[in-house]
PDB file of N, CA, C and O in Angstrom:
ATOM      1  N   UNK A   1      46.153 134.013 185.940  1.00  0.00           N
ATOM      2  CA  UNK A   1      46.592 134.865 184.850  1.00  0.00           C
ATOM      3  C   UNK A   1      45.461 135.800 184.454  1.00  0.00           C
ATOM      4  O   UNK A   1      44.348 135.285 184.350  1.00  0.00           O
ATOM      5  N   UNK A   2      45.584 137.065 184.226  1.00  0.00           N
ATOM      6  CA  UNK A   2      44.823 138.046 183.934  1.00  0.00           C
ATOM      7  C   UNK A   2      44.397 137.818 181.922  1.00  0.00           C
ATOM      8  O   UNK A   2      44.742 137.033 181.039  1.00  0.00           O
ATOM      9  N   UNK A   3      43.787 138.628 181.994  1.00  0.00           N
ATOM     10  CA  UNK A   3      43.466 138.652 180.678  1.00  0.00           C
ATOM     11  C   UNK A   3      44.276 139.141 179.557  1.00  0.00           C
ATOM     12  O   UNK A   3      44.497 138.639 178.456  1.00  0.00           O
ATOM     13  N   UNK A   4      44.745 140.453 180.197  1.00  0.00           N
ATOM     14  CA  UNK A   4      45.892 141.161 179.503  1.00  0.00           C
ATOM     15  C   UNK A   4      47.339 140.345 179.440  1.00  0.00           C
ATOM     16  O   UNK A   4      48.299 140.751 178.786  1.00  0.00           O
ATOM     17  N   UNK A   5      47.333 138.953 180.344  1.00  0.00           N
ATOM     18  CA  UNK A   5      48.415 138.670 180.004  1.00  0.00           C
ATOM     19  C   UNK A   5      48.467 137.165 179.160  1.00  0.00           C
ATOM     20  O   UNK A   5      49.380 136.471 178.712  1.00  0.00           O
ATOM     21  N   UNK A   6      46.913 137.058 179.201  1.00  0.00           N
ATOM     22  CA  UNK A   6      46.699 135.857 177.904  1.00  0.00           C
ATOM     23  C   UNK A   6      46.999 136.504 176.663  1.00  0.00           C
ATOM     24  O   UNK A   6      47.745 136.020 175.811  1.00  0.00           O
ATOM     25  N   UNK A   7      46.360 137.699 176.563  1.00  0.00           N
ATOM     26  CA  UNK A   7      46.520 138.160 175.473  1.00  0.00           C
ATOM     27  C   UNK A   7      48.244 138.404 175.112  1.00  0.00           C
ATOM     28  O   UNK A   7      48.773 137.980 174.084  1.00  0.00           O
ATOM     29  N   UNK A   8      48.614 138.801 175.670  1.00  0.00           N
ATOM     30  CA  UNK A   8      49.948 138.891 175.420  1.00  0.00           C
ATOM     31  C   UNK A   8      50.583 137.387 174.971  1.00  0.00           C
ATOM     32  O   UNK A   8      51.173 137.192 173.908  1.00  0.00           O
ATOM     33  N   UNK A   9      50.340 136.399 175.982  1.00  0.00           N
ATOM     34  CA  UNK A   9      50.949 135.298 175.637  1.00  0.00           C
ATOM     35  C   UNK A   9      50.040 134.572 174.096  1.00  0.00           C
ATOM     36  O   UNK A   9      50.256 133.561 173.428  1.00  0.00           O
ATOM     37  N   UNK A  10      49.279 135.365 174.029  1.00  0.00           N
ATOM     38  CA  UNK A  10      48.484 135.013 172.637  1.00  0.00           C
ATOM     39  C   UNK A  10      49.155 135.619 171.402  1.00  0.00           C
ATOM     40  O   UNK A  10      49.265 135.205 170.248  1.00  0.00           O
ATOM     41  N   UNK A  11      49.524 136.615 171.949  1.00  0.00           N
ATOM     42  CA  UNK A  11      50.029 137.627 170.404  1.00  0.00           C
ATOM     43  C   UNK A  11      51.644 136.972 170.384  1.00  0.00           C
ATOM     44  O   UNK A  11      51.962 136.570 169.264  1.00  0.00           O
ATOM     45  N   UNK A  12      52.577 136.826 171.325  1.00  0.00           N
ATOM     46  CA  UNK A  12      53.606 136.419 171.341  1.00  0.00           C
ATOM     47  C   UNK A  12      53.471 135.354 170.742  1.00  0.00           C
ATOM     48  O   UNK A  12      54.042 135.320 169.652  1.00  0.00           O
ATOM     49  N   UNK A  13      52.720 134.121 171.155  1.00  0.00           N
ATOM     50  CA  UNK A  13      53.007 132.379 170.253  1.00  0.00           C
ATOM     51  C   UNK A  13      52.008 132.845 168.931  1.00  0.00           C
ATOM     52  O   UNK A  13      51.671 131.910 168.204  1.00  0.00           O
ATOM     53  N   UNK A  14      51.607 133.945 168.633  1.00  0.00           N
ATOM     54  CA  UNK A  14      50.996 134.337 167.120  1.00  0.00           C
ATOM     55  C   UNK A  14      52.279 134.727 165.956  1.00  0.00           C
ATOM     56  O   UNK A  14      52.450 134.476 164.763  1.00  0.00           O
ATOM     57  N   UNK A  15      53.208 135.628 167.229  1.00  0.00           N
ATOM     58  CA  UNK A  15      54.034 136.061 166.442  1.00  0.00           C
ATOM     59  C   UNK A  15      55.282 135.204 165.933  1.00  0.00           C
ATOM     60  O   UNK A  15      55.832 135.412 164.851  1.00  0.00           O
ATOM     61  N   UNK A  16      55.718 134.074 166.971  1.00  0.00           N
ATOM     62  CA  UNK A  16      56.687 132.788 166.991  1.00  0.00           C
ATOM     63  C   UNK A  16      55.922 131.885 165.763  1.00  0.00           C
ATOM     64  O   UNK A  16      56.649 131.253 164.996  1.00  0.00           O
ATOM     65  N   UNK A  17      54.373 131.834 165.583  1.00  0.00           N
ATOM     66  CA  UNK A  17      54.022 131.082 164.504  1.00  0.00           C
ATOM     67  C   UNK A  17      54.335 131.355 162.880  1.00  0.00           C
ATOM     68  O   UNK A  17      54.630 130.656 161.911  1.00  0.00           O
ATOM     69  N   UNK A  18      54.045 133.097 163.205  1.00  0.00           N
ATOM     70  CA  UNK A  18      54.451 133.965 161.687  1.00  0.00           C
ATOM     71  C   UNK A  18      55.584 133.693 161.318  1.00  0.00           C
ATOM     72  O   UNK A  18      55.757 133.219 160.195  1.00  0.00           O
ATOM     73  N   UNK A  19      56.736 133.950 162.263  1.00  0.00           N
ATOM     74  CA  UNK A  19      58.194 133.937 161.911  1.00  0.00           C
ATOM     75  C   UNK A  19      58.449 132.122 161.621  1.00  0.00           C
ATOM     76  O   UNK A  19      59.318 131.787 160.816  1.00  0.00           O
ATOM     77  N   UNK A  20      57.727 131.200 162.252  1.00  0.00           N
ATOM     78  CA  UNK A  20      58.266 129.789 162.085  1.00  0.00           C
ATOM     79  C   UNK A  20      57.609 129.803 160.929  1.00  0.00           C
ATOM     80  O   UNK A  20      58.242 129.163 160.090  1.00  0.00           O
ATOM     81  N   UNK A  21      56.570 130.271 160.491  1.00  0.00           N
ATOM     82  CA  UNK A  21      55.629 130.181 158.689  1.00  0.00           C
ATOM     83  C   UNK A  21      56.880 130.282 157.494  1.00  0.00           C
ATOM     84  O   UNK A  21      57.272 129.411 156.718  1.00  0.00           O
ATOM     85  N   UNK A  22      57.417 131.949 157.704  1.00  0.00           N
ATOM     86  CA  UNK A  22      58.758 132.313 157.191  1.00  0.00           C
ATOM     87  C   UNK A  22      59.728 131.779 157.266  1.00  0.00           C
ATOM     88  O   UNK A  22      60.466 132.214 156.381  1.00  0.00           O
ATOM     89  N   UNK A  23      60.354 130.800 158.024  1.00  0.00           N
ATOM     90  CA  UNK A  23      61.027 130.432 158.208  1.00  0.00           C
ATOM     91  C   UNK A  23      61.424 129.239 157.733  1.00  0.00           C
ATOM     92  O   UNK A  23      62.486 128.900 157.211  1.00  0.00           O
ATOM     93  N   UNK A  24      60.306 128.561 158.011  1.00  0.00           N
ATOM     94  CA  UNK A  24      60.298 127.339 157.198  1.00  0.00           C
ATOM     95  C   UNK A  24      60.149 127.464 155.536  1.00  0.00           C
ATOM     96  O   UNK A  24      60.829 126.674 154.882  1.00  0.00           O
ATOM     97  N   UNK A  25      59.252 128.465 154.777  1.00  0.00           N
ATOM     98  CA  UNK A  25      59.567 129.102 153.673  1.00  0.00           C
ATOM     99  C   UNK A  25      60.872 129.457 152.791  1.00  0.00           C
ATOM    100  O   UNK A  25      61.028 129.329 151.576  1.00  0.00           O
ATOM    101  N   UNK A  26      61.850 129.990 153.868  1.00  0.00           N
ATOM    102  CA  UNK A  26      62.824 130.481 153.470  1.00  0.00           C
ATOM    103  C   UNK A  26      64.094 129.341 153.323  1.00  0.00           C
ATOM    104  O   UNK A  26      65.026 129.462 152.527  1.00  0.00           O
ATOM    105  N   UNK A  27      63.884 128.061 154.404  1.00  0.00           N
ATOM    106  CA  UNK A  27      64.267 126.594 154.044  1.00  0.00           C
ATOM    107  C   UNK A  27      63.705 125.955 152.931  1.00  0.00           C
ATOM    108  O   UNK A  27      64.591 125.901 152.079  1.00  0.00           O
ATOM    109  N   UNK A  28      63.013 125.612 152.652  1.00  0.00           N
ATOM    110  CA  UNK A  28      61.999 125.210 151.488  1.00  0.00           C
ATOM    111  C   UNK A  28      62.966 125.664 150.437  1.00  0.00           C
ATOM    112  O   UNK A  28      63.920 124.944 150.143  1.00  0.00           O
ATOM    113  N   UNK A  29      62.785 126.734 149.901  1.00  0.00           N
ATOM    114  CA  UNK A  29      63.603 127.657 148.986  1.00  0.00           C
ATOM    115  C   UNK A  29      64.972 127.366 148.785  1.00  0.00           C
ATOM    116  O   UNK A  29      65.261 127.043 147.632  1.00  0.00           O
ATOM    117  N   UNK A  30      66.106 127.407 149.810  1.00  0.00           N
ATOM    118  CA  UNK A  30      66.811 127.259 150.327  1.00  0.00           C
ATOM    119  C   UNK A  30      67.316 125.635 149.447  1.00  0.00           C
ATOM    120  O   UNK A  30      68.056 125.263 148.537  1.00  0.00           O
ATOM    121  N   UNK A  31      66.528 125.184 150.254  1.00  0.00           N
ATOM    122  CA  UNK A  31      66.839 123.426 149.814  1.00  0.00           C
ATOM    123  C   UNK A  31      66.725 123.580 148.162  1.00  0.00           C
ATOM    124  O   UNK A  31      67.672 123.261 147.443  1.00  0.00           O
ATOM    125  N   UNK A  32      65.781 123.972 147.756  1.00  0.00           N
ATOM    126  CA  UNK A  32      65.532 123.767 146.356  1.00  0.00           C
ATOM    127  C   UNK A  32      66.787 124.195 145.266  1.00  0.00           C
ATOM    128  O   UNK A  32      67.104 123.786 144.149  1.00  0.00           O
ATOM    129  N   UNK A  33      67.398 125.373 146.317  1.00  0.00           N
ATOM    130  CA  UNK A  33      68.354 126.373 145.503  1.00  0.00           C
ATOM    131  C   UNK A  33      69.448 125.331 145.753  1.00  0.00           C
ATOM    132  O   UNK A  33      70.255 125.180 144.835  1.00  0.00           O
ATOM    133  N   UNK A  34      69.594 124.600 146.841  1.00  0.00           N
ATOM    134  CA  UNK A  34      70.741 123.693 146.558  1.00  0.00           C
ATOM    135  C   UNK A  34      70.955 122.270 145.970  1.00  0.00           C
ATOM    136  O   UNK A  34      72.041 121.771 145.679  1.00  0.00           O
ATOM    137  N   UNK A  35      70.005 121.835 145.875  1.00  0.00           N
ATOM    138  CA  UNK A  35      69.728 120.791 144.934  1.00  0.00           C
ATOM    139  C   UNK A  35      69.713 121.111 143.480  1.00  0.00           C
ATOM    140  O   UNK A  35      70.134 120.308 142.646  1.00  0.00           O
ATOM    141  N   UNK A  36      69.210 122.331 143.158  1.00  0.00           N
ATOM    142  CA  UNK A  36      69.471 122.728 142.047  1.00  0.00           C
ATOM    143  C   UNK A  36      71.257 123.037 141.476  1.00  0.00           C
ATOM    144  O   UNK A  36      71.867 122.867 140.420  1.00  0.00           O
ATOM    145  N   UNK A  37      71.542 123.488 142.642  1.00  0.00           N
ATOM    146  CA  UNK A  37      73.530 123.351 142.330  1.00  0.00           C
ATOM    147  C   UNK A  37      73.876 122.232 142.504  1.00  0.00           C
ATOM    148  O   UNK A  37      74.873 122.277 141.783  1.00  0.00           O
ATOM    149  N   UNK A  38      73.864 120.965 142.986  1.00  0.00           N
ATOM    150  CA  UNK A  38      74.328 119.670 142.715  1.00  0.00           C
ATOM    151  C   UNK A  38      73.854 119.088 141.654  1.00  0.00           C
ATOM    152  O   UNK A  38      74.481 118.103 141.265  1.00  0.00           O
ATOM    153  N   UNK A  39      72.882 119.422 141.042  1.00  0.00           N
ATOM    154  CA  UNK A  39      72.305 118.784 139.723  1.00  0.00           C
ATOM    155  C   UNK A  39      73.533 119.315 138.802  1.00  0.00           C
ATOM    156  O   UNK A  39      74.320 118.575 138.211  1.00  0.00           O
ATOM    157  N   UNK A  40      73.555 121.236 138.784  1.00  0.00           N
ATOM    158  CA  UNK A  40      74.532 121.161 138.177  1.00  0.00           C
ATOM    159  C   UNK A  40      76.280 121.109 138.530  1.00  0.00           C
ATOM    160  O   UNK A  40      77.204 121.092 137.717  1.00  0.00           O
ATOM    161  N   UNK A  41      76.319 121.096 139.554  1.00  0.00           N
ATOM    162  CA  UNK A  41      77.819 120.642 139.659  1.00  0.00           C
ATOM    163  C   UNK A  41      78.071 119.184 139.474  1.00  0.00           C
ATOM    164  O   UNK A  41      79.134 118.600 139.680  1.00  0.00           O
ATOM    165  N   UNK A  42      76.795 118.612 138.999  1.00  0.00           N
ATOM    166  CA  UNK A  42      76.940 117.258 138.763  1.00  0.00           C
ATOM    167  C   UNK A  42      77.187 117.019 137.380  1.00  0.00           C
ATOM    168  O   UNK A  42      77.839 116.057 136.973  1.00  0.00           O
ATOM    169  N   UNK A  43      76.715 117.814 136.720  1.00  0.00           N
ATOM    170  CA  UNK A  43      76.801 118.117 134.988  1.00  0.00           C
ATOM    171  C   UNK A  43      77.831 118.330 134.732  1.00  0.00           C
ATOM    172  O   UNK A  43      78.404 117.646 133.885  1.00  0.00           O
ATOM    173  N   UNK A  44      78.669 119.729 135.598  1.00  0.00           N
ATOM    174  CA  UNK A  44      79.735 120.364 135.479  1.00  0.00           C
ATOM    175  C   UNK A  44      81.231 119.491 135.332  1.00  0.00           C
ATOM    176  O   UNK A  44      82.147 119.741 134.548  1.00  0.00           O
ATOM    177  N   UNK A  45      81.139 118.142 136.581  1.00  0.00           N
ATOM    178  CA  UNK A  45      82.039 116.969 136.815  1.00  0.00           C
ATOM    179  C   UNK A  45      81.982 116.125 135.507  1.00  0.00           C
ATOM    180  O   UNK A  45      83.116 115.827 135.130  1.00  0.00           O
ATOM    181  N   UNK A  46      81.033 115.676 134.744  1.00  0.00           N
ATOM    182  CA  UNK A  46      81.591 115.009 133.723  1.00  0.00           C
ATOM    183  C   UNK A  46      81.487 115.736 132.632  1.00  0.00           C
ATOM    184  O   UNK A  46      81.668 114.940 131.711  1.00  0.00           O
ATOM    185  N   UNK A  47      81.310 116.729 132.221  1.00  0.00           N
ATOM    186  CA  UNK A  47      81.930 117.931 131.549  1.00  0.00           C
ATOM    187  C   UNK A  47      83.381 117.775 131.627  1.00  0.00           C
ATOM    188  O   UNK A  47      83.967 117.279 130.665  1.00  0.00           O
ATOM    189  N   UNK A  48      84.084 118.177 132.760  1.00  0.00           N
ATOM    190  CA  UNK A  48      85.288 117.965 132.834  1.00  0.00           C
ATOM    191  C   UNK A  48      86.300 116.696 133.124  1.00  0.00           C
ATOM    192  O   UNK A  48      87.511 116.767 133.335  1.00  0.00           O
ATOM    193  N   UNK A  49      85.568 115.653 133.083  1.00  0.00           N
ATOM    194  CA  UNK A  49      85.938 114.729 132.994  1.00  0.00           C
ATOM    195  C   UNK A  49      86.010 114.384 131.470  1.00  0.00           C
ATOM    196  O   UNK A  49      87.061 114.032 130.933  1.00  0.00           O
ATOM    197  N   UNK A  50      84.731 114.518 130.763  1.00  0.00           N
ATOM    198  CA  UNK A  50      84.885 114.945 129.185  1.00  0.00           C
ATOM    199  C   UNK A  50      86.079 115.164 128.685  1.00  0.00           C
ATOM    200  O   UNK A  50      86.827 114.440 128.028  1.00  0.00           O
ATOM    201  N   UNK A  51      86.179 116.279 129.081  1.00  0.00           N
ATOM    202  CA  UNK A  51      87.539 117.185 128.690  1.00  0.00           C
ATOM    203  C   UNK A  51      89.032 117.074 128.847  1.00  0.00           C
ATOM    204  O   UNK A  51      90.051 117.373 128.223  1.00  0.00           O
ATOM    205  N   UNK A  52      88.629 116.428 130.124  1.00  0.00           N
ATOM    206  CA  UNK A  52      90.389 115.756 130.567  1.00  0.00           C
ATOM    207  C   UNK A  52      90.432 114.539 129.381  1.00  0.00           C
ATOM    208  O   UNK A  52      91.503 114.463 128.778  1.00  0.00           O
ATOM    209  N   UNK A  53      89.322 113.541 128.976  1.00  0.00           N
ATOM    210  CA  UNK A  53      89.776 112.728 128.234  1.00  0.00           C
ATOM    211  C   UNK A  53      90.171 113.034 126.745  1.00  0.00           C
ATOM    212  O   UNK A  53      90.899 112.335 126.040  1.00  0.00           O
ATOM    213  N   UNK A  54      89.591 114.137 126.422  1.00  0.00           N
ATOM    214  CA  UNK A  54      89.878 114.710 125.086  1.00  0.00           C
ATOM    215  C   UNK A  54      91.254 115.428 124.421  1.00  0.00           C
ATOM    216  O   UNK A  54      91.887 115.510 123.369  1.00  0.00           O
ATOM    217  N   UNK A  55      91.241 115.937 125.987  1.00  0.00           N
ATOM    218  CA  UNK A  55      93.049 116.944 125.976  1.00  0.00           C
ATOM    219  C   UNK A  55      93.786 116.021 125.724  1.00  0.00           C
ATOM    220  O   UNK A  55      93.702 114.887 126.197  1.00  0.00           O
ATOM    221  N   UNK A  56      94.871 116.567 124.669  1.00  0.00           N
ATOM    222  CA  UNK A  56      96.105 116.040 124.947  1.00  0.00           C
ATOM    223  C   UNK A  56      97.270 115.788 126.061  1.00  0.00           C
ATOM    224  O   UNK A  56      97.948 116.529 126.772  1.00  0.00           O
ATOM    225  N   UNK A  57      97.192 114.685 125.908  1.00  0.00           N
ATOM    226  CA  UNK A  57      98.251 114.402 127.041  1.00  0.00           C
ATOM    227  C   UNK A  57      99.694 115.115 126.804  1.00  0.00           C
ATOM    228  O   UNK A  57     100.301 114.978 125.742  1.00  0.00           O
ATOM    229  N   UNK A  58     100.084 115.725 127.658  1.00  0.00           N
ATOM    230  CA  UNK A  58     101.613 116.613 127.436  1.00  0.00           C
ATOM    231  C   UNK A  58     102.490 115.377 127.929  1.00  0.00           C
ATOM    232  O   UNK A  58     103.683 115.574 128.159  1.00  0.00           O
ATOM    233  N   UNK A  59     102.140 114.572 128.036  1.00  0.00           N
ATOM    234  CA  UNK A  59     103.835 113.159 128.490  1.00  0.00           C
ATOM    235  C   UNK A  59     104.164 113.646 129.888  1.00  0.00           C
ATOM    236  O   UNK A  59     104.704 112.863 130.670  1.00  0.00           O
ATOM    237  N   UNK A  60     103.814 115.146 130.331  1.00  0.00           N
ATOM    238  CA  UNK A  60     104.182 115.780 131.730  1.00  0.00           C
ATOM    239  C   UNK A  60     103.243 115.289 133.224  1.00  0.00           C
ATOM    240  O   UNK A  60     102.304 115.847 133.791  1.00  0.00           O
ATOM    241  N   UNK A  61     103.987 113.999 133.524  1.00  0.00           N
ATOM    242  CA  UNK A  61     102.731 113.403 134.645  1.00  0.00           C
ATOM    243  C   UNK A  61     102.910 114.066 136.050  1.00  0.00           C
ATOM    244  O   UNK A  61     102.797 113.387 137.071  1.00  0.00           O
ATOM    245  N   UNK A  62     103.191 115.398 136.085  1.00  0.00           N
ATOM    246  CA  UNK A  62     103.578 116.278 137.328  1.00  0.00           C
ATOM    247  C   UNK A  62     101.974 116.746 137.238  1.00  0.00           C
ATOM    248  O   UNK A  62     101.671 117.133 138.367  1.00  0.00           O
ATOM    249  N   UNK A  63     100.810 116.865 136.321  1.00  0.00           N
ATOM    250  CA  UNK A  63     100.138 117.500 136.389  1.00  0.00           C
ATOM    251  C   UNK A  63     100.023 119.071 136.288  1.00  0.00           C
ATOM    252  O   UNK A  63      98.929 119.621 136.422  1.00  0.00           O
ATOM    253  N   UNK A  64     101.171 119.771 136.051  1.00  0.00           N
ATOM    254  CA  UNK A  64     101.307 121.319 135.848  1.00  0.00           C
ATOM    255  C   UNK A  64     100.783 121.939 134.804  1.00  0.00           C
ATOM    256  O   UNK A  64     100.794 121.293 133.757  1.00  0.00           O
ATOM    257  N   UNK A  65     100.318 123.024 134.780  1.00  0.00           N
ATOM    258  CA  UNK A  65      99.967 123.654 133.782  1.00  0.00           C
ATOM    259  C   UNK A  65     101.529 124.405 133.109  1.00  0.00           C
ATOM    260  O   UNK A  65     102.430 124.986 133.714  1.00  0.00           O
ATOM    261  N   UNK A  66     101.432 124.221 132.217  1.00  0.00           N
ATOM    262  CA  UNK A  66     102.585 125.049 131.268  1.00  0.00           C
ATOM    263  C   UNK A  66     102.307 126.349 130.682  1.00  0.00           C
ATOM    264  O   UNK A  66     101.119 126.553 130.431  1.00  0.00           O
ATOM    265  N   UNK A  67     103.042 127.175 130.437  1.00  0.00           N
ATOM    266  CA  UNK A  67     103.104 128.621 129.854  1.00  0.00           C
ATOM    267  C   UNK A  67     102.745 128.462 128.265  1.00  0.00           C
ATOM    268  O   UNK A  67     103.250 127.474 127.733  1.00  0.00           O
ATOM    269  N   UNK A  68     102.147 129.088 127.653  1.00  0.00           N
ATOM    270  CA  UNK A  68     102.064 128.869 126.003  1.00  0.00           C
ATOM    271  C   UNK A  68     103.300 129.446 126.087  1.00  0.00           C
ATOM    272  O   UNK A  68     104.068 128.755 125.417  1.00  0.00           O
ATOM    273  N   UNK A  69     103.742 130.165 126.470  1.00  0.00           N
ATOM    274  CA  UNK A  69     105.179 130.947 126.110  1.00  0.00           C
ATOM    275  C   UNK A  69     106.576 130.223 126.001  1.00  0.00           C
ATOM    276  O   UNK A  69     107.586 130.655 125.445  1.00  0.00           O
ATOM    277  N   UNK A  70     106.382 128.861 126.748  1.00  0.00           N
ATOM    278  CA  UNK A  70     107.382 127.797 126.910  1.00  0.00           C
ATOM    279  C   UNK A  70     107.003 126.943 125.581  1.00  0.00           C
ATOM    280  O   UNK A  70     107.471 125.808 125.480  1.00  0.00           O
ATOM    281  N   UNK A  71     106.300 127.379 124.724  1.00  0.00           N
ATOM    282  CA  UNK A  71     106.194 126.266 123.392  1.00  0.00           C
ATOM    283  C   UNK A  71     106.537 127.458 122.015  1.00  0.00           C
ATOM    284  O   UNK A  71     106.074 127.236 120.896  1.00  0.00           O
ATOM    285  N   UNK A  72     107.361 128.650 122.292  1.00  0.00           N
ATOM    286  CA  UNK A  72     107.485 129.319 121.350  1.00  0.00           C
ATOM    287  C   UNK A  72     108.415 129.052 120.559  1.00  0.00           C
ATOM    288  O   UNK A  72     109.501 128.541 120.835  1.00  0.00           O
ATOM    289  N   UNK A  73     107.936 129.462 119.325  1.00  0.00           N
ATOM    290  CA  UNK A  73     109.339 128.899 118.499  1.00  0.00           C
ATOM    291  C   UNK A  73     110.575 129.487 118.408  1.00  0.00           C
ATOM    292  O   UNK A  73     110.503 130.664 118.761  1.00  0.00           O
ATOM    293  N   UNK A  74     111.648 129.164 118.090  1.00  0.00           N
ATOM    294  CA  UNK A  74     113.038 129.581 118.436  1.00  0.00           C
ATOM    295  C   UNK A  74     113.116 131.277 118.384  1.00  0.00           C
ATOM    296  O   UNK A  74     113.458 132.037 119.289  1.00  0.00           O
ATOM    297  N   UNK A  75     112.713 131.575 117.111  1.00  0.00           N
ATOM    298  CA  UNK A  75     112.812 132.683 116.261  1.00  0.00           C
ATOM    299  C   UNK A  75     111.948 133.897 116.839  1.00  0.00           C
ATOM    300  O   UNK A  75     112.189 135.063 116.526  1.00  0.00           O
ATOM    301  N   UNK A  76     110.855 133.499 117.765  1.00  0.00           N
ATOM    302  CA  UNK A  76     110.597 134.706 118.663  1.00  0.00           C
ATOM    303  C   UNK A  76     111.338 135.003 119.821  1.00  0.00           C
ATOM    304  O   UNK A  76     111.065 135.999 120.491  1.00  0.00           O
TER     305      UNK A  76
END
């Protein structure tokens, strides 16, 4: 191997090191940003679990959401 082509194979596994530096950086980050959303979608779940226990039960065990418009009084 010549010199000019160490060098080359020098600058090439220089440049595979930079991008694996970044790369692994941009995982790092990455991970953090998603652990940070299961913390809160973990908050978010008994929040609404909260809430389901608080609501009134409509007697309607289909689970549907109803219209406010279906609870109007006669006279509108």
């Amino acid at each position: 191997m010549s010199t000019s082509s160490n060098d080359l194979h020098a600058q090439r596994l220089e440049d595979l090191e930079v991008k694996l530096a970044y790369t692994e950086d941009a995982v790092d980050k990455l991970d953090a940003v998603v652990a940070r959303q299961q913390t809160q979608i973990d908050a978010l779940i008994v929040q609404v679990l909260q809430l389901k226990k608080r609501a009134p039960d409509s007697g309607d065990s289909s689970g549907e959401f109803r219209s406010l418009r279906d609870d109007l009084p006669p006279h509108y």
